[in-house]
N, C-alpha and C positions, 0 to 999 in steps of 0.2 A: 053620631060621631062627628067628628070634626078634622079638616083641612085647613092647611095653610101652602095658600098660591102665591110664589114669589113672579113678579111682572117687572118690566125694567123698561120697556121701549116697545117702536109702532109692533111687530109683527106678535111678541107675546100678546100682548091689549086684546088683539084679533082673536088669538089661539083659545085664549082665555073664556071668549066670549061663551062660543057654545059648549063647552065645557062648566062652565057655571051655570048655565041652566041644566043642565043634566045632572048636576051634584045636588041641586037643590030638587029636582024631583025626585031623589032618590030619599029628600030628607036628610043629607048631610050638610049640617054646617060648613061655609068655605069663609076663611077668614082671608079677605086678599090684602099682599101686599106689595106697594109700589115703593121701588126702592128708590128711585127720582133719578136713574141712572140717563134716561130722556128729560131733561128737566123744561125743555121749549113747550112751550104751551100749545104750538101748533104740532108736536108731536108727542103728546100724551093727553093733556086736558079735551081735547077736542076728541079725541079716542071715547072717551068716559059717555060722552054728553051721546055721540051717534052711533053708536052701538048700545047703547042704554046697558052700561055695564054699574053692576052696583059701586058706587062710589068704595076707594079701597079703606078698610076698616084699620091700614095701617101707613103715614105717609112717613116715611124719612126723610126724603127732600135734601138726600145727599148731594145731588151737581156732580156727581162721577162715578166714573169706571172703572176704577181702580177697587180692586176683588179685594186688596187688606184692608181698603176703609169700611166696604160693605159690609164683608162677615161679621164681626162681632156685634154690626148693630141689627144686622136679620138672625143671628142667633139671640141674642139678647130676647126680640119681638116672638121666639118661635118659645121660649122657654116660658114666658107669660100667656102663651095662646094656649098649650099643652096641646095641641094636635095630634091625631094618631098617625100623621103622615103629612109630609114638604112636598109640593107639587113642584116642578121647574119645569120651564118650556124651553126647547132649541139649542142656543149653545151662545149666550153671550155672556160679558161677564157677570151680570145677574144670575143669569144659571147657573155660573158657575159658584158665585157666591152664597148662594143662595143652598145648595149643596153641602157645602165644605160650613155652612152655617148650622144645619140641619144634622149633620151628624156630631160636630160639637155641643148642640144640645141634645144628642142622643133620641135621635128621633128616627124614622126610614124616610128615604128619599127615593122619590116616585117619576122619572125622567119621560117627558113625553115627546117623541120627536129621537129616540133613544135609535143607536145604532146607523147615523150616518156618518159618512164618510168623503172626502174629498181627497185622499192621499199626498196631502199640500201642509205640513208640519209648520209652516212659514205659516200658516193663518192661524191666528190668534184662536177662533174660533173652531179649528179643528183641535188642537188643544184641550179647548174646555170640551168638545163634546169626549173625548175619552177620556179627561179625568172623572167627568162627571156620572158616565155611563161605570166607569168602578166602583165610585160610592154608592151609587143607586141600587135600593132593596127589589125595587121593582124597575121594568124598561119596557114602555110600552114604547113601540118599534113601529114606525108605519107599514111594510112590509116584509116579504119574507128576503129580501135581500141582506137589508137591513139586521135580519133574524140571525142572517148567516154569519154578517160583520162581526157581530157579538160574539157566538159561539167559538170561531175562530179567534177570538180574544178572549175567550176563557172568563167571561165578566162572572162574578159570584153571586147578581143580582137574578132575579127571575123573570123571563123576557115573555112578553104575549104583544102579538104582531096585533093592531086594532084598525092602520088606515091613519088618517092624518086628519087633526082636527082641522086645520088651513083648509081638508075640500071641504069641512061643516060652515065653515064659514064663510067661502068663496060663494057657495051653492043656495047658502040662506039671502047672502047680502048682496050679489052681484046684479040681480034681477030689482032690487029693494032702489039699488044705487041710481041703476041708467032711469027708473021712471022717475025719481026724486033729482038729481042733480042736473043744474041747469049750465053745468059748466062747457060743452059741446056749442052751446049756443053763442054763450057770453063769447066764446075764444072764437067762435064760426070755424070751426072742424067739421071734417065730413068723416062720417065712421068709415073707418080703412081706407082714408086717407092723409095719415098723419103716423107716424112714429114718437112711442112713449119710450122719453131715457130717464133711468135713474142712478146717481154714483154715489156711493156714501161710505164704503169699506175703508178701512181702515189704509190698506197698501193704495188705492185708486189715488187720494188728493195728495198724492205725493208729487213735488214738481215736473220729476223728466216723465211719471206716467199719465200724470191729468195734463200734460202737454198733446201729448196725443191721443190720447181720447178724444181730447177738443177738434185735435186737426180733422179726426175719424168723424166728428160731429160733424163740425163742417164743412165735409165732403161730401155729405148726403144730399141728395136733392128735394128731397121732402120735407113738407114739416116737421120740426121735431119739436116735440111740447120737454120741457125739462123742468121740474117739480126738481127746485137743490135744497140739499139737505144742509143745515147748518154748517158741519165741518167742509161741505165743498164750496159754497158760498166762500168762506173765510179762505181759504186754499183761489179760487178761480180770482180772488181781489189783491193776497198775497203774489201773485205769480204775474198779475198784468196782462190776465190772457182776454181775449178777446171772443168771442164767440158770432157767426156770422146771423145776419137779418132772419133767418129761417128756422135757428136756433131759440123760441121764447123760450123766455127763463120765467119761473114763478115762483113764490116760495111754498114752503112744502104745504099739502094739501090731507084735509078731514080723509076719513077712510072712504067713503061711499063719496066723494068727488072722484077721488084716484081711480076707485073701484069701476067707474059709468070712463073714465077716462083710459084706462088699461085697455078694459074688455071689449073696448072698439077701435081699438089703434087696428094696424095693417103690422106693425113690429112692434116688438117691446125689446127695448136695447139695457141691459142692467150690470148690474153686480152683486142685484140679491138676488141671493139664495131662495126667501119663498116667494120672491115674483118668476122665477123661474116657473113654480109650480104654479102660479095661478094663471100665468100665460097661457101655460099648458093645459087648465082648466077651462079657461075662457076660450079657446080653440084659436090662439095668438101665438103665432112661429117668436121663437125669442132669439137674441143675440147676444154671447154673455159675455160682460169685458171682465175674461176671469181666465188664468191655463187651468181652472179645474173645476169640478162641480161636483158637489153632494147630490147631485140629480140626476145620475149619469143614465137614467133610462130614459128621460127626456132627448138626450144626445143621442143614443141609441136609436130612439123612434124617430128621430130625424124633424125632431119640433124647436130641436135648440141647438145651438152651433158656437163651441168657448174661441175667441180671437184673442182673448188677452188685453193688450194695453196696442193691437198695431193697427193703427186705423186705414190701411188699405184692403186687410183683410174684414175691418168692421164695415166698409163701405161698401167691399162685393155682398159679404153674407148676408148683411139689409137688400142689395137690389134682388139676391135671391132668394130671400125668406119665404118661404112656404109652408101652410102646414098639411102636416100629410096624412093623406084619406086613409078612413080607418083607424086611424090613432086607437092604440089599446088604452085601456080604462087604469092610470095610475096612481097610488099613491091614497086609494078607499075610496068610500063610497057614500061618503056624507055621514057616516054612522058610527062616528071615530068616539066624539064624547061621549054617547051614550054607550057605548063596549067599556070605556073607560072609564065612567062613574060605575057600572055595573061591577067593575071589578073590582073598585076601589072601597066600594062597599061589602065587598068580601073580605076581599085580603086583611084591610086594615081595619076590622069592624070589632078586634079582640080589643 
């Protein structure tokens, strides 16, 4: 049988990873496709090469995000693949176009990462995850929380809770990362002694909020490593803000640097969503510049702490970041793609 994987940016690349090998030892064709929605080479090309992901069988090489230019050309590619099923990861708008692509050529859409929630309608990406989670024939859910969001929302699709391919992939490459990358050295870091920030959401490089973030930046007394992502780059030179000496700035970085870089901070400071979780993997207390999380049992376990946009509140949470003993086990078990090929070669094998 045959799949078609739509990818658009860093965190799908990741998801995707262990998940295509687990379609392939099942013997399923997976036709991937990249829809160019990351189109910077330091955040998608370099993805390909260090995760040794098979080169994608389909490039569009659109340069945007915008969900009415995508669809008709990832429907167009899905009607030439004839796939017995549209794979989407997470909730950008590649997911989402990617979806809304998949049932215009009349095909089922298969959501992985299906059923989260942040109660924040303001985010673009909470959005896409319920529209997409309607269209979708199947919703594989990392949890049983997640399980419940659905149900409660009446979705028409068929939901099986699997675990989260993000910990197949934290768990494969994190260990792969720190003994391969020399980036710890190059920068003279000492492990857990430094703070990782990353800002890239869509609301953060807005002026009055990437104001303060900065100030919250540079309040901190520690190092802080800052990996900027294109659009904050353009936004931090747009605004004439400043950042203080303790602040390095670098541009964005391969996975398995970030990866040896993350998982030995002392904080991870963000406003994504699955660095939240990998913090949380790597046993790194996080700090989210967000009032809301799709991760809210992170928050609960007392590993992650949302301040928003106010940087006196990001300035205590970092002196008190902690992570706390015992931490229950969230979000699966490393065994997420192979539940997920297993089922896919059920459901979709007519």
């Amino acid at each position: 049988m045959r799949v078609l994987s739509v990818v658009g940016n860093r965190p799908q690349f990741v998801k995707s990873a262990p998940l295509s090998v687990a379609l392939r030892g099942r013997g399923i064709e997976e036709v991937l496709l990249h829809t160019g929605q990351h189109y910077d080479p330091s955040l998608s090309a370099v993805f390909f090469e260090e995760l040794a992901l098979p080169e994608p069988d389909v490039r569009l090489d659109l340069h945007t995000a915008d969900v009415e230019t995508m669809t008709p050309a990832i429907a167009e590619a899905v009607r030439a693949a004839e796939p017995g099923a549209v794979l989407v990861y997470g909730d950008t708008n590649s997911t989402l176009a990617g979806a809304r692509a998949a049932v215009e050529a009349g095909v089922p859409v298969a959501h992985v990462e299906a059923g989260l929630r942040s109660g924040d309608l303001e985010m673009p990406e909470e959005r896409n995850r319920i529209e997409v989670d309607r269209l979708s024939s199947v919703l594989f859910a990392p949890d049983e929380h997640s399980r419940e969001t659905l149900a409660a929302e009446h979705v028409a699709g068929r939901v099986e809770v699997v675990g989260d391919v993000m910990a197949d992939a934290t768990m494969q490459f994190a260990p792969i990362a720190r003994r391969r990358s020399r980036l710890l050295s190059e920068l003279e870091l000492t492990p857990a002694r430094y703070i990782v920030a990353t800002v890239h959401r869509e609301a953060n490089p807005r002026p009055a909020r990437l104001t303060r973030i900065v100030d919250g930046l540079n309040a901190l007394t520690e190092p802080v490593v800052f990996p900027v992502h294109p659009r904050t780059v353009t936004a931090v030179e747009r605004d004439g803000l400043s950042l203080h000496e303790h602040v390095l700035l670098l541009p964005p970085l391969g996975y398995l640097d970030f990866a040896a870089l993350a998982s030995q901070a002392r904080v991870v400071v963000t406003d994504s969503g699955g660095l939240q979780k990998e913090a949380y993997w790597y046993g790194v207390p996080c700090v989210t510049l967000r009032p809301s999380t799709e991760w809210v049992d992170t928050v609960s376990a007392g590993a992650n702490r949302l301040v928003d946009d106010d940087p006196a509140a990001l300035a205590d949470a970092v002196a008190l970041a902690r992570m706390p003993a015992g931490r229950p086990q969230l979000y699966g078990d490393g065994k997420a793609a192979t539940r997920i090929a297993d089922l896919v070669s059920t459901l979709f094998s007519q």
